[in-house]
N, C-alpha and C positions, 0 to 999 in steps of 0.2 A: 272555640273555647268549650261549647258545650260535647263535643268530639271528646274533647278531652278529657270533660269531665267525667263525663261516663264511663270510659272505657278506664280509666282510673279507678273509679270505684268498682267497676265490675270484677275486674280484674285482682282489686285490694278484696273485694268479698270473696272472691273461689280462693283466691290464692290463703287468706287467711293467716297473716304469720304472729295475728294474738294468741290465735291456738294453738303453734307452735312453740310458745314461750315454755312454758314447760317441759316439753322434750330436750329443747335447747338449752333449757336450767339445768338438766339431768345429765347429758351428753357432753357441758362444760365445764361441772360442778369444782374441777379437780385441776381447770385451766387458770391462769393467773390474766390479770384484767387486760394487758395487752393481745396475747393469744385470745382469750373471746372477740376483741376488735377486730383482729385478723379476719377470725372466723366468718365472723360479721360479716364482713365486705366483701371477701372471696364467696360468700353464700352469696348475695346479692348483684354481683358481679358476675357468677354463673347463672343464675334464674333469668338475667338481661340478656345473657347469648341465647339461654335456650329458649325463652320469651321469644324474641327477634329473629331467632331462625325460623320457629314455627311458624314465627308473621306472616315474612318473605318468603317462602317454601314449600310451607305446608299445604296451598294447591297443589302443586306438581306433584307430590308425594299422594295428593286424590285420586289426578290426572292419573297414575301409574297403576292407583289399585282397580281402577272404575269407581270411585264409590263420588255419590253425590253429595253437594251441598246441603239438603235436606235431608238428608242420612246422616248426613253428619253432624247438624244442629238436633237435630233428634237426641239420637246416642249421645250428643255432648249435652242437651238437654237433662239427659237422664242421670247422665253421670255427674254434672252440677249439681241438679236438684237433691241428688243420693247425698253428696258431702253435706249439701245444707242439713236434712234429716238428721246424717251421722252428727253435724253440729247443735242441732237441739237435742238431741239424746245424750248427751256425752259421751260418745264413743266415736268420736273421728277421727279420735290417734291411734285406735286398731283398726283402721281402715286405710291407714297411711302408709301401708305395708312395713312396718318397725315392729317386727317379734323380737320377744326374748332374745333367740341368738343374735339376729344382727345390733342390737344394741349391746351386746355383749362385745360384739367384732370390734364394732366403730369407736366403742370405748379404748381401746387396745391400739387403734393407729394412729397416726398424727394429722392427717386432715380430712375432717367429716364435711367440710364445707359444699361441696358437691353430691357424694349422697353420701349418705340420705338425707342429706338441709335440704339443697338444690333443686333436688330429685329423688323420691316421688315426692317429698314431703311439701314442698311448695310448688314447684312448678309438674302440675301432672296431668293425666289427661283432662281434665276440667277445664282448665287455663289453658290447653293447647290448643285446645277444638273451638275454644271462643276466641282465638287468637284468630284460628283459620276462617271460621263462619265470618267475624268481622272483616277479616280483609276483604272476599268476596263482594261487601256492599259497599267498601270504603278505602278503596286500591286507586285515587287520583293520588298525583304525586303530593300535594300538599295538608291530603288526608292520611297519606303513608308516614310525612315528616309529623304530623301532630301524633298519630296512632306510637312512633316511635320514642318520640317525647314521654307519653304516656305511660308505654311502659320503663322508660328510664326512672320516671317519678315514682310509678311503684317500688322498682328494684331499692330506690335511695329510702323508702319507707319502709321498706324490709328491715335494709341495714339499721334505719333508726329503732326499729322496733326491737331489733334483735339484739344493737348495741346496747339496750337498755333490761333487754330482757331479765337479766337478774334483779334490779332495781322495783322494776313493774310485777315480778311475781313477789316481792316481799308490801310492794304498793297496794296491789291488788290483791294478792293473797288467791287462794284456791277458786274460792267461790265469786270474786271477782274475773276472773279470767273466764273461767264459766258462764256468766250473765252477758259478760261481752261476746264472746262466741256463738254462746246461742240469737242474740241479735245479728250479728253478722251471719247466722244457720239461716234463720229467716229469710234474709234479704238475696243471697245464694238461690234459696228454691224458687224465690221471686224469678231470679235470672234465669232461672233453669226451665221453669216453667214454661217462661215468654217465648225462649229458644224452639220450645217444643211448639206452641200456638201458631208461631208462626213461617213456622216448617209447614204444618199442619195447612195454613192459609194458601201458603203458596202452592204448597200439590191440587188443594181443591180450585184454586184458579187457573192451572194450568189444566184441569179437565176436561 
């Protein structure tokens, strides 16, 4: 359970889909309440494959580059802790890679659920690299079925947050959305950090 719980919440802080309510306010604004559902679930629905591929895979894809496990928490260190930053600053939705034109595009097609919901906007290299660092320390079969779980709860939390998302930005309003984000920026660099200390720990004990 504590497995679980953790990697749930780490996973709910990079991933961050309160800060995404907005985007996804803007992106649906002109959708009718079933079509956001849709959207909804197929966003959440892709984020679980791409989550659970990276789980199960994402060594091998190391294995191929050379690059190490402490390279890799590092760099995912860095790039966690960076979204948290972008999340107390309020600017982590120009960091989401969503300019002008492509929100122009995705406005113009019929399903944005993949990207940029999916991809970069939630699941990105943040969430990928702590998917990968995590399996490395927690790759028994019965830590893989939890770690799987895990992210299944996220993705359903996505969907909830996302099905609701018009509701919670008229709840919340601007500056609600913002107070929550930045508590969740917070708790991000917290993760981001630890990633980096203890990259940091292991190199100097293997010396």
């Amino acid at each position: 359970m504590e497995l679980f719980i953790y990697l749930f919440f780490a996973l709910f802080s990079v991933l961050n889909p309160i800060g995404t309510v907005p985007i996804f306010v803007g992106l649906t604004q002109h959708d009718d309440k079933k079509e956001r559902s849709r959207i909804s679930l197929w966003t959440s629905i892709n984020v679980s494959i791409i989550l659970i591929i990276s789980f199960f895979i994402g060594q091998y894809v190391l294995s191929f580059f050379g690059i190490t496990i402490n390279a890799l928490r590092i760099s995912g260190g860095i790039i966690i802790a960076s979204s948290g930053f972008s999340l107390l600053s309020g600017k982590f939705s120009k960091k989401k890679g969503i300019n002008k034109k492509v929100t122009t595009e995705v406005q113009s097609r019929n399903d944005i659920a993949l990207t940029p919901l999916a991809m970069p906007m939630l699941a990105g290299p943040g969430s990928i690299s702590l998917l990968i660092a995590f399996y490395q320390e927690h790759h028994a079969p019965n830590e893989m079925i939890v770690s799987s779980l895990a992210i299944i709860a996220v993705s359903f939390g996505i969907y909830l947050v996302l099905r609701s998302a018009h509701y919670l930005s008229k709840l919340l309003g601007a500056s609600g959305i913002v107070a929550i984000s930045r508590i969740v920026g917070f708790l991000t660099i917290a993760i981001g950090i630890q990633y980096i200390i203890s990259s940091i720990l292991s190199i100097v004990r293997g010396i």
